[in-house]
C-alpha positions in Angstrom: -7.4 -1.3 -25.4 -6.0 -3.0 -22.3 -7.6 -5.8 -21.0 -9.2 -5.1 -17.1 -7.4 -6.7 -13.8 -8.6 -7.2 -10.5 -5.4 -6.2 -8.9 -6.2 -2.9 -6.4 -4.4 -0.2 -5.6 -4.7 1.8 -2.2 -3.0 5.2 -1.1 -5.0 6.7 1.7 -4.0 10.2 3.5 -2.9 10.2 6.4 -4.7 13.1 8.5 -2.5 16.0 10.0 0.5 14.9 7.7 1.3 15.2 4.4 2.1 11.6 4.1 0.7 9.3 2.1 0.2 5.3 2.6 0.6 2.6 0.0 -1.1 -1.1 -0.3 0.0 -3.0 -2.9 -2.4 -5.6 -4.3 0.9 -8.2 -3.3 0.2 -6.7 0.3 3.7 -4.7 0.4 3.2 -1.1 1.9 5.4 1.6 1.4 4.5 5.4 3.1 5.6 8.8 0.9 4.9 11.9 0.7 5.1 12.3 -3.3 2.4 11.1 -4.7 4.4 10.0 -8.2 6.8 8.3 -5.9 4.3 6.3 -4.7 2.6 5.1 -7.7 5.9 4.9 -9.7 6.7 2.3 -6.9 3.2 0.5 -6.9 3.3 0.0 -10.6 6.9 -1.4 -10.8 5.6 -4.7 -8.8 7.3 -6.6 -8.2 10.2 -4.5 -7.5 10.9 -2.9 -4.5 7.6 -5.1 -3.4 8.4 -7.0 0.2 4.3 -8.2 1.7 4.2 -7.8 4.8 4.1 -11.2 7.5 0.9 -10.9 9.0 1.3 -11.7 13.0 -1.0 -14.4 14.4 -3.0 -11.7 16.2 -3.4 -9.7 12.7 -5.2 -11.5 10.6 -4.3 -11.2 6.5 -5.9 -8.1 4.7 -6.0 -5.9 8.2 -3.7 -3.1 9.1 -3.8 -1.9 12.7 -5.5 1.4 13.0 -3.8 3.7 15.5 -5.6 4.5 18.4 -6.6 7.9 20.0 
């Protein structure tokens, strides 16, 4: 049995595409549009893995959402 962690995964849709977006528990994102790609990558941490620098107007844990 494996032992539980609190590290979270996040891949969200992104609506009218058929990509997909990536958050790292680290923070690094990464976009695809293969699903298998994108886990493959999430669960290889830390390789590949860059978090982004949040900017002084972003603060830490927030992503701009676009805007319509």
């Amino acid at each position: 049995m494996s032992t539980p962690t609190a590290e979270v995964y996040r891949i969200d849709w992104l609506p009218g595409t058929d990509v997909l977006h990536g958050v790292c528990h680290c923070g690094a994102e990464r976009t695809a549009e293969d699903p298998v790609e994108l886990w493959q990558w999430m669960l290889a941490h830390p390789s590949g893995h860059h978090p982004a620098v949040p900017s002084e107007d972003q603060p830490t844990g927030h992503r701009e959402e676009p805007r319509s």
